[in-house]
C-alpha positions in Angstrom: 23.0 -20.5 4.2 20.0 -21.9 5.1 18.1 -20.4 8.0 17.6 -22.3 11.2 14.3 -24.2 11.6 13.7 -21.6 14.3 13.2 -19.0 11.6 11.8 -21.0 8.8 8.8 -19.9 7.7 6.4 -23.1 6.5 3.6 -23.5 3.8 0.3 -21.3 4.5 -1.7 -24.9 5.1 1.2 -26.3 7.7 1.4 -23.0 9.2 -2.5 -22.7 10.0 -3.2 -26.1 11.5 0.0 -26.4 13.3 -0.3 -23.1 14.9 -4.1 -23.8 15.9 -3.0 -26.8 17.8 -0.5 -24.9 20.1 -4.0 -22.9 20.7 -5.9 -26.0 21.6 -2.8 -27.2 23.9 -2.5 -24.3 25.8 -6.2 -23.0 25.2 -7.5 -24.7 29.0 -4.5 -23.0 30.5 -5.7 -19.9 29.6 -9.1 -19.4 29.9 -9.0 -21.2 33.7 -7.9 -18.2 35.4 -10.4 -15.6 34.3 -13.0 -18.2 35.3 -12.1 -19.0 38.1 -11.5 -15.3 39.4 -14.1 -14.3 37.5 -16.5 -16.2 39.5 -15.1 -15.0 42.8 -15.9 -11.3 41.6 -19.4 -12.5 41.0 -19.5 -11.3 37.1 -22.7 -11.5 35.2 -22.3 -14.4 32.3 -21.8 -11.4 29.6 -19.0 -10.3 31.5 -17.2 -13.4 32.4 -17.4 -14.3 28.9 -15.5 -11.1 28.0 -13.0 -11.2 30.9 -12.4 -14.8 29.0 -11.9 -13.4 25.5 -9.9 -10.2 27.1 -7.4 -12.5 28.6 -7.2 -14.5 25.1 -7.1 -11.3 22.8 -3.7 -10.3 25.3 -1.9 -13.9 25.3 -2.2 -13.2 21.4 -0.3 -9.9 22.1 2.1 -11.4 24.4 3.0 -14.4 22.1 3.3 -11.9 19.3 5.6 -10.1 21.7 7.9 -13.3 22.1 7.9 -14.7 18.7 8.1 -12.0 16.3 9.9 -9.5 18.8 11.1 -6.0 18.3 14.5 -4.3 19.8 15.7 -6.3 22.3 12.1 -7.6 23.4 11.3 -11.2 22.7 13.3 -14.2 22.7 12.5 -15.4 19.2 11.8 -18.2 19.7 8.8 -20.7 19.4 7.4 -19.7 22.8 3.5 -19.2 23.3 2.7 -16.2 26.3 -0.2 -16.5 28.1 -2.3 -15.6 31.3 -0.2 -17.5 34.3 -2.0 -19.6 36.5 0.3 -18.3 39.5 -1.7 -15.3 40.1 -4.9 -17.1 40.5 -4.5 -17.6 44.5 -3.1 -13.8 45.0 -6.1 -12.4 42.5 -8.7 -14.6 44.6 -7.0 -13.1 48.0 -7.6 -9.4 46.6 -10.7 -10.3 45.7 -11.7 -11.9 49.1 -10.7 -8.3 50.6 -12.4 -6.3 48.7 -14.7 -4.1 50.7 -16.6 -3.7 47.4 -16.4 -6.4 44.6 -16.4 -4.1 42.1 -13.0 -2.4 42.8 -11.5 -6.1 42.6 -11.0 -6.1 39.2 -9.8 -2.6 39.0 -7.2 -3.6 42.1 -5.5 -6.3 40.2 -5.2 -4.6 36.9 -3.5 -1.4 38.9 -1.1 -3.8 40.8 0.1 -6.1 37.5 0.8 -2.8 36.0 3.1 -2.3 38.7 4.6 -5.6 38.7 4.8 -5.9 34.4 7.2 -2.6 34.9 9.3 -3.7 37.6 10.0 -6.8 36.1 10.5 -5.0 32.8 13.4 -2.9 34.4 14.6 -6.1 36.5 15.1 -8.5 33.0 18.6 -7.5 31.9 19.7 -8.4 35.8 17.6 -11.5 36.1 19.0 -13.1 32.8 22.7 -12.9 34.3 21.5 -16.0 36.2 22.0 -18.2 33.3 25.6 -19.0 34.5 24.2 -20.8 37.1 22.0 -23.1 35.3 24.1 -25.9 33.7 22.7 -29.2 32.6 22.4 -30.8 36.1 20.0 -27.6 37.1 18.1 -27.4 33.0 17.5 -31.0 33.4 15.9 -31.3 36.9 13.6 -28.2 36.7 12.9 -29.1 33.1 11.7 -32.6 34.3 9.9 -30.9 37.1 7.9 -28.4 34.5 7.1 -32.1 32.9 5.9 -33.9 36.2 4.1 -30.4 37.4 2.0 -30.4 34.0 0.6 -33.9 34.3 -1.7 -34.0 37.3 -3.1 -31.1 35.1 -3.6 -33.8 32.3 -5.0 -36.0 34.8 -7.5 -33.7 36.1 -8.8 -33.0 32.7 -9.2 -36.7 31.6 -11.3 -37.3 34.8 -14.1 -34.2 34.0 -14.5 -30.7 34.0 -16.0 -30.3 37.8 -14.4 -32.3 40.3 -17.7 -31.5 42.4 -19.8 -33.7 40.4 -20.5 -36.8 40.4 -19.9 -38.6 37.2 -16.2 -37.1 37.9 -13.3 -39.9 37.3 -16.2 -41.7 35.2 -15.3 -44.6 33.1 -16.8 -42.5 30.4 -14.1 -39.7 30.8 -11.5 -42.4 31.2 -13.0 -43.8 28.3 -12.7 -40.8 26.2 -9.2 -39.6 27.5 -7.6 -43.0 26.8 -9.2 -43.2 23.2 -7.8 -39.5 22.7 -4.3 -40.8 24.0 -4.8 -43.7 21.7 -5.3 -42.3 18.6 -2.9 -39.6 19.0 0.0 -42.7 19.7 -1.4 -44.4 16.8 -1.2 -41.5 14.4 2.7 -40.9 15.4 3.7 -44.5 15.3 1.4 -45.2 11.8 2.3 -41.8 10.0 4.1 -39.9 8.1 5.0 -36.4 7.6 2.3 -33.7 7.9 -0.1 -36.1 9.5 2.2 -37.2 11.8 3.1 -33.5 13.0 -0.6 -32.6 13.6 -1.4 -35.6 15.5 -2.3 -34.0 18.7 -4.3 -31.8 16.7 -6.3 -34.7 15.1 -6.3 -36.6 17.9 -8.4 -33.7 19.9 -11.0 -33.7 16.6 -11.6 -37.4 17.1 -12.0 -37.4 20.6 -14.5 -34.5 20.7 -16.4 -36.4 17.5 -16.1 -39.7 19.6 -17.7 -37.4 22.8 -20.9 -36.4 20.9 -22.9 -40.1 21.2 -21.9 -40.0 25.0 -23.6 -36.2 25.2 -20.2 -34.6 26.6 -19.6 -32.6 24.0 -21.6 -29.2 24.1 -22.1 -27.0 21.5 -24.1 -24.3 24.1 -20.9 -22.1 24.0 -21.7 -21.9 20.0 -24.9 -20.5 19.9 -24.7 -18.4 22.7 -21.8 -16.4 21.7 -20.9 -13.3 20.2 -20.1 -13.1 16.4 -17.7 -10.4 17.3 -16.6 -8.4 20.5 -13.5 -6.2 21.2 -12.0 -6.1 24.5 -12.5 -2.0 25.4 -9.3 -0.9 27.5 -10.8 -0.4 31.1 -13.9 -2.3 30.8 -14.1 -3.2 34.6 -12.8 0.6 35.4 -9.8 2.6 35.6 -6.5 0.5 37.2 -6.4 1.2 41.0 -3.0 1.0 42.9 -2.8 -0.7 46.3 0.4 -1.1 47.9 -0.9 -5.0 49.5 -1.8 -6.2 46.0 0.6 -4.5 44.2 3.5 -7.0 46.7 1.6 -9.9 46.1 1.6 -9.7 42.4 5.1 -8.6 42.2 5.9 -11.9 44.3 3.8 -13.5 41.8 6.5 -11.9 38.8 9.4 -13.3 40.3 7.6 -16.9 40.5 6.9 -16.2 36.8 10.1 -15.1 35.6 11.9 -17.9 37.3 9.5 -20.4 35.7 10.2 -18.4 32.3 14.1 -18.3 32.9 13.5 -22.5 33.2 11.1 -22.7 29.7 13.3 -20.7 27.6 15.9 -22.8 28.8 14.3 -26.0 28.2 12.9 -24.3 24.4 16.4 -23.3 23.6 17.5 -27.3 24.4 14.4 -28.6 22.2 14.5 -26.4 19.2 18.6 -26.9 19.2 19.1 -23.2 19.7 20.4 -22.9 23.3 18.8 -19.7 24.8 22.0 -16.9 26.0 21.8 -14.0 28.3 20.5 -12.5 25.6 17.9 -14.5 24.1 17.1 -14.4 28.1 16.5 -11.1 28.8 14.6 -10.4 25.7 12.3 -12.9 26.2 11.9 -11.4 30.2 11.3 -8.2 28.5 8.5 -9.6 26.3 6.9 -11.7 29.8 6.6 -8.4 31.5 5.7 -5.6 28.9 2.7 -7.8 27.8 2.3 -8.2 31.5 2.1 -4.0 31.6 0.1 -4.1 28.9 -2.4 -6.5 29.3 -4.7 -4.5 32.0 -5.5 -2.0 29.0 -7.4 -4.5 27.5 -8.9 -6.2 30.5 -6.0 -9.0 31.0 -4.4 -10.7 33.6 -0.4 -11.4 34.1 1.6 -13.1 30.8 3.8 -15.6 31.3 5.4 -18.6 28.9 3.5 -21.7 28.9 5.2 -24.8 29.7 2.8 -27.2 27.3 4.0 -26.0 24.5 7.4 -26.9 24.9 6.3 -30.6 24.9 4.4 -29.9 21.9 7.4 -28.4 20.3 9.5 -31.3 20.8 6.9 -34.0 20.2 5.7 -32.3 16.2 9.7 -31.2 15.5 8.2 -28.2 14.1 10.2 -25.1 15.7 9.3 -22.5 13.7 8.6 -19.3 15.8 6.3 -18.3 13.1 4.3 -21.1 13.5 3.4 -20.0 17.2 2.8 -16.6 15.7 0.2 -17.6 14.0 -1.3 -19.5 17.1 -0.9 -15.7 19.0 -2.8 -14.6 15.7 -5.6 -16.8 16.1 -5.8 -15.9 20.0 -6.4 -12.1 18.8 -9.1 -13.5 16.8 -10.5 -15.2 19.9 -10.5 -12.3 21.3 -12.0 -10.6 18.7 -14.9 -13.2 18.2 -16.2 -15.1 20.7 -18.2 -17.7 18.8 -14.5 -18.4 17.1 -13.2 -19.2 20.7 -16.5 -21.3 21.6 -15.0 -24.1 19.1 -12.0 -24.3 21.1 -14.5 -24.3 24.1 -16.4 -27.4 22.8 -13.4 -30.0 22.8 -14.4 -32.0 26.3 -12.1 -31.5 28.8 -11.2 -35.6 29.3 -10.2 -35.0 25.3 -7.2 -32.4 26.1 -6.4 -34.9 29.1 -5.9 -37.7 26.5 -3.5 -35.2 24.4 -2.2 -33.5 27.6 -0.7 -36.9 29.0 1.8 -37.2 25.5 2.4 -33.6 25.5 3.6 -33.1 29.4 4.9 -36.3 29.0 7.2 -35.0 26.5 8.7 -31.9 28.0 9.5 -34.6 31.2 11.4 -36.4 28.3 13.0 -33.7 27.3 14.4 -32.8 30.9 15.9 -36.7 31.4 17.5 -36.6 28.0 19.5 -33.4 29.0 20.2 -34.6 32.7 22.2 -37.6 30.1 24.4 -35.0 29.7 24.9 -33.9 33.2 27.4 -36.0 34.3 25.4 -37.9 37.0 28.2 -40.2 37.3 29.8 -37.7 39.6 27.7 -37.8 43.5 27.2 -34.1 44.2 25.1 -34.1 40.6 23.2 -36.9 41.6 22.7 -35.9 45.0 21.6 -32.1 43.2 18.9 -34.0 41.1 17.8 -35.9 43.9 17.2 -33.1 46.5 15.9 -30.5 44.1 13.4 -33.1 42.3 12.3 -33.8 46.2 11.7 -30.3 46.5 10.0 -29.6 43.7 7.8 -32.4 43.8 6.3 -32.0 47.5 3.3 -29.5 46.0 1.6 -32.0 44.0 2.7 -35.4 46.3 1.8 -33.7 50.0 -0.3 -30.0 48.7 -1.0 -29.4 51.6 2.9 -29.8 53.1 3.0 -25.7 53.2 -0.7 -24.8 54.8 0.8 -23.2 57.8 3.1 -20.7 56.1 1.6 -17.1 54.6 -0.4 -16.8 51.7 2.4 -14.4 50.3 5.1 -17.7 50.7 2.9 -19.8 49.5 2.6 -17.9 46.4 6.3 -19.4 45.7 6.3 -22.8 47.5 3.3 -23.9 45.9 5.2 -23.8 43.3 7.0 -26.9 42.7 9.1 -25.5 39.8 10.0 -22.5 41.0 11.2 -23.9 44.6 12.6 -27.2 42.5 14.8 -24.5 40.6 15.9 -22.4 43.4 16.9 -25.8 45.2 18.9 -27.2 42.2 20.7 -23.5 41.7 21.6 -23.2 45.3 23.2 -26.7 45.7 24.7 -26.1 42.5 26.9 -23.1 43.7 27.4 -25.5 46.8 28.6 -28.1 45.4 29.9 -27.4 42.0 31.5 -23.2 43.2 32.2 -22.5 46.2 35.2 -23.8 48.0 37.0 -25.0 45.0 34.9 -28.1 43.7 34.3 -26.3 40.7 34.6 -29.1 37.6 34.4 -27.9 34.1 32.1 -31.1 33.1 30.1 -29.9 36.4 29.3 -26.3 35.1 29.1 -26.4 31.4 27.6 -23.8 29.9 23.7 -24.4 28.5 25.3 -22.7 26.0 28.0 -24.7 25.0 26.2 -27.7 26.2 23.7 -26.8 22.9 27.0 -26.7 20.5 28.0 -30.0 21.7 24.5 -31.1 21.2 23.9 -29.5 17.5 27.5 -30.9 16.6 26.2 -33.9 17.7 23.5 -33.7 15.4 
């Protein structure tokens, strides 16, 4: 019996190029936080640059965690980990209350700790929820994830400092659209290999294409470290606050909803629907490489959502393939001049790529909400509301700036507030007080069978 692409393991060459291009899709993602907190700690270049290598050397870790799995940790499936970019305004907040800036760092570390355990134990109790995410709930959040992702895309095409001038340049425009271009072009001309490496190909043209216009800056290059190991407790030894230690735990249950959602939308793509199981295994992995990460310097793990469009835009689901893109994130860890190359791609280049990738996973989200039975007017009225919901952070940001800092950890998310919204009308409308319908409530499990018979 032949094994499921899921488990297939692909030519050395394939392997390599297509697992260094879910590292230069998700790269940005990751390095953002550390920089940006970071800066608010006040770190000296040397040490910002290893906080940045830390946090890469853990998503490794993580993803190796997800993908290759061990026990009942890891979903096992094509799923890359890394730092999430919902602790950034809770990290910045401990920070900002620091009596002394140097305990900031230590503060943190202590409290994801915390929160990587608890969420550890909470996993196998979390992943029950799956009942209550049938097609009309996968497809709305996983559109949301979609929408969420592109203003990221858009950001990127216009510079990398929204402070400076030449931001939202017709150069940047220029350079994004040419990216976008050649990537389209590649997939429409192309066959086979080439084709499934487009975005990678794409993002080597568009940084070559960026050198005449003097964006692209090879600085990072020859200023970095051939090779640098993360030490476990550079900043200091992990201190324990009960205020941070909430707020990062808050910050857990954002990420394992938004988790719950990916591994959902993965299973869908990769025509493996993602069980209870599969569920709480890949919780497990989210929150032990959360624990874990703070040995080596890192910040909170979590699934990122880019990759999923990348999965269903190449076809290429192999879950080793994204282990070897955690193995080249160790190595980025492990030598900084090998993560400056990543560094040099200009950031209107990954907007080019990012518009087709988060394009895709918002693809992937309608063409399951086909099979939700919108036809029927509490569905349609579920997709409506919960796409509203979900929606208001990035059409009206500041639609939540007189709540708490603490809420708005959770309802500046748009995905996780989008899913809560589409689970809760759900059980309104589809479970409680009789007006359960079996086409209503299908299984994502079964809903994948139909699917793969399909296929």
């Amino acid at each position: 019996m032949a094994a499921h692409p899921v488990d297939e393991k692909l030519p050395a060459l394939k392997m390599a190029t297509s697992g260094l291009q879910h590292v230069a899709a998700m790269y940005a993602g990751v390095v953002a936080p550390p920089l940006i907190v970071g800066a608010a700690v006040g770190l000296s270049g040397a040490d910002l640059t290893f906080l940045t290598g830390a946090c890469l050397f853990t998503a490794g870790l993580a993803t190796f965690l997800q993908t290759l799995g061990f026990w009942k940790i890891g979903a096992r499936l094509p799923f890359v980990n890394g730092v999430t970019f919902a602790g950034v305004a809770p990290m910045t907040a401990i920070v900002a209350s620091a009596k002394d800036k140097s305990d900031a760092l230590p503060v943190i570390f202590g409290a994801v700790v915390v929160a990587g355990l608890l969420g550890f134990l909470a996993a196998p109790f979390f992943s029950k929820a799956i009942r209550f995410f049938p097609p009309v709930v996968t497809g709305s959040v996983i559109t949301l994830i979609g929408v969420s992702l592109l203003p990221v895309a858009f950001g990127w095409a216009q510079g990398p400092d929204p402070r400076a001038s030449d931001y939202g340049s017709t150069t940047y425009l220029t350079l994004a659209g040419i990216t976008l271009a050649v990537v389209l072009l590649l997939r429409r001309f192309t066959r086979g290999f080439v084709k499934q490496i487009a975005v990678l190909l794409g993002l080597i043209t568009g940084t070559l294409i960026a050198i005449p216009f003097g964006v692209t800056d090879f600085g990072p290059v020859a200023d970095a470290d051939v090779v640098g190991f993360p030490a476990p407790f550079h900043f200091g030894t992990p201190q324990f606050h009960i205020a941070a230690i909430l707020s990062m735990c808050v910050v857990m249950v954002v990420s394992m909803t938004e988790s719950t959602a990916d591994m959902l939308a993965l299973g869908e793509v990769v025509e493996r629907p993602a069980d209870e199981r599969t569920i709480a295994a890949g919780l497990r992995a989210d929150t032990l490489g959360s624990a874990l990460s703070p040995l080596f310097n890192g910040f909170m793990c979590s699934a990122f959502a880019q990759n999923i469009g990348l999965v269903a835009m190449t076809k290429i689901r192999s879950r080793y393939v994204v282990a070897v893109g955690g193995g080249f994130l160790v190595l980025m860890g492990l030598c900084p001049m090998a993560a400056s190359l990543i560094a040099v791609v200009p950031r209107p280049v990954l907007g080019g790529a990012g518009v087709v990738l988060f394009g895709s996973v918002a693809a992937s989200g309608i063409q399951t909400l086909v099979r939700a039975g919108l036809e029927k007017d509490n569905n349609v009225l579920i997709v409506a509301v919960s796409l509203a919901v979900g929606l208001i952070p990035i059409t009206a940001p500041d639609f939540y700036h007189a709540f708490p800092q603490t809420a708005k950890i959770v309802l500046d998310s748009g995905i996780s507030t989008g899913c809560v919204t589409a689970v809760l009308l759900n059980l309104v409308f589809n479970h409680i007080g009789g007006n359960r319908d079996a086409e209503d409530v299908t299984h994502p499990m079964e809903a994948g069978q139909e699917l793969t018979t399909a296929h």
